[in-house]
Legacy VTK file of the C-alpha trace (Angstrom):
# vtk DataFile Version 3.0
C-alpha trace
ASCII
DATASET POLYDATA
POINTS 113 float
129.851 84.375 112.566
128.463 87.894 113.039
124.693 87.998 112.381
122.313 90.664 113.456
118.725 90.053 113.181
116.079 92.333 113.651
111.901 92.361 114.372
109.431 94.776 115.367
108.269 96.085 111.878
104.660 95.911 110.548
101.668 98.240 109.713
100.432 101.113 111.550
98.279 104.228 111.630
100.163 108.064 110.949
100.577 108.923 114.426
100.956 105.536 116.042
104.673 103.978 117.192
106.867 100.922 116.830
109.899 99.673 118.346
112.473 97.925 116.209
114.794 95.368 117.964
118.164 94.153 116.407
119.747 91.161 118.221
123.289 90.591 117.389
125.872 87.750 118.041
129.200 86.400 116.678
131.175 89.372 118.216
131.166 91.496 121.395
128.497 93.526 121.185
128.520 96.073 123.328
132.254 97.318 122.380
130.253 98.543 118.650
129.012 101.081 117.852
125.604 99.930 115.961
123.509 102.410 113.229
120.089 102.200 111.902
119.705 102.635 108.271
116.075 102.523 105.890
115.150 102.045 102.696
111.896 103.307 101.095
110.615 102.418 97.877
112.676 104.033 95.036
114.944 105.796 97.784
118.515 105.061 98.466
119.598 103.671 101.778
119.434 106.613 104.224
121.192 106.615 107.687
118.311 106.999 110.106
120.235 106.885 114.185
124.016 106.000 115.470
124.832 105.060 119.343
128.263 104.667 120.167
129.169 101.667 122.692
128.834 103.951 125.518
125.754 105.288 124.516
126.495 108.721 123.317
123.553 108.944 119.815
123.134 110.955 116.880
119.899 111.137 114.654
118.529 112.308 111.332
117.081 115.283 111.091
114.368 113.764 109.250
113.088 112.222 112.625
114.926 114.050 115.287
112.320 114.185 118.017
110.481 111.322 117.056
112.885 108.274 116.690
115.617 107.594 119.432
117.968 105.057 119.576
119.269 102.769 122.797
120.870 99.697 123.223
120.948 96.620 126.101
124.249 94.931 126.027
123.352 92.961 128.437
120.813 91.267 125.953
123.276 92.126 122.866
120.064 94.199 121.576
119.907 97.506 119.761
116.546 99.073 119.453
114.745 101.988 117.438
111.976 103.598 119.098
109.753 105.245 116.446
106.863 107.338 117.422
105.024 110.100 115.761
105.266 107.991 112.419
104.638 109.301 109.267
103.479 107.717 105.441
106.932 109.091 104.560
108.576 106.403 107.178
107.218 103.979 104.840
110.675 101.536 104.496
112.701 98.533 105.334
114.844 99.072 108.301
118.427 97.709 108.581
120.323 97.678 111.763
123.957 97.812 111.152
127.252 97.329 112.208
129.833 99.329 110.351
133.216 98.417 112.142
131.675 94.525 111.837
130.533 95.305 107.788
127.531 93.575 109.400
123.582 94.300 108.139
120.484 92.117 109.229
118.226 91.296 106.590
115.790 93.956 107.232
112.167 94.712 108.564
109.632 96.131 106.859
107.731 99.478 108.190
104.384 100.499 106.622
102.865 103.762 108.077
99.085 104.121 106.782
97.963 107.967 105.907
LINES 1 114
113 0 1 2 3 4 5 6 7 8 9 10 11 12 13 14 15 16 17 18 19 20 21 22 23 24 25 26 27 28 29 30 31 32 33 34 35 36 37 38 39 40 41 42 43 44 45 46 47 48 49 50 51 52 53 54 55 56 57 58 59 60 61 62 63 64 65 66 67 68 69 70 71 72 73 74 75 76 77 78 79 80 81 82 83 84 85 86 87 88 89 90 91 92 93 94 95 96 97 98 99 100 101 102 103 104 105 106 107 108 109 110 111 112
């Protein structure tokens, strides 16, 4: 069964930084590539960072320069490393798995002004 779960959310100061972790199981991870989508309130979904399986990334322009993306497949992990962040990060954070039609459930990112 393909899950992904991921962690790392919670509340922080405009300026400060998170990383968001995705661990993923139930298929061969590192052969994927894996996406990082959010959600803010009243938004629609909105793709926020790709990496391929051999690490090659794209990101939104909305946080190009702040966000990057990277993955361990040794530890089946995806991550999101968010700094400079911004009241307008304000979201829930999916990791996903397109080829999979995978999504975790989600963690929540509050940026304070």
């Amino acid at each position: 069964q393909v899950q992904l779960v991921e962690s790392g959310g919670g509340l922080v100061q405009a300026g400060g930084s998170l990383r968001l972790s995705c661990v993923a199981s139930g298929f061969t991870f590192s052969g994927y590539t894996m996406s990082w989508f959010r959600r803010a309130p009243g938004k629609e979904r909105e793709f926020v960072a790709r990496i391929t399986w051999n690490g090659a990334n794209s990101i939104a322009d909305s946080v190009k320069g702040r966000f990057t993306i990277s993955r361990d497949n040794t530890k089946n992990t995806l991550y999101l490393h968010m700094n400079s962040l911004q009241p307008e990060d304000t979201a829930v954070y999916y990791c996903n798995c397109d080829s999979k039609r995978a999504w975790g459930q989600g963690t929540q990112v509050t940026v304070s002004s």
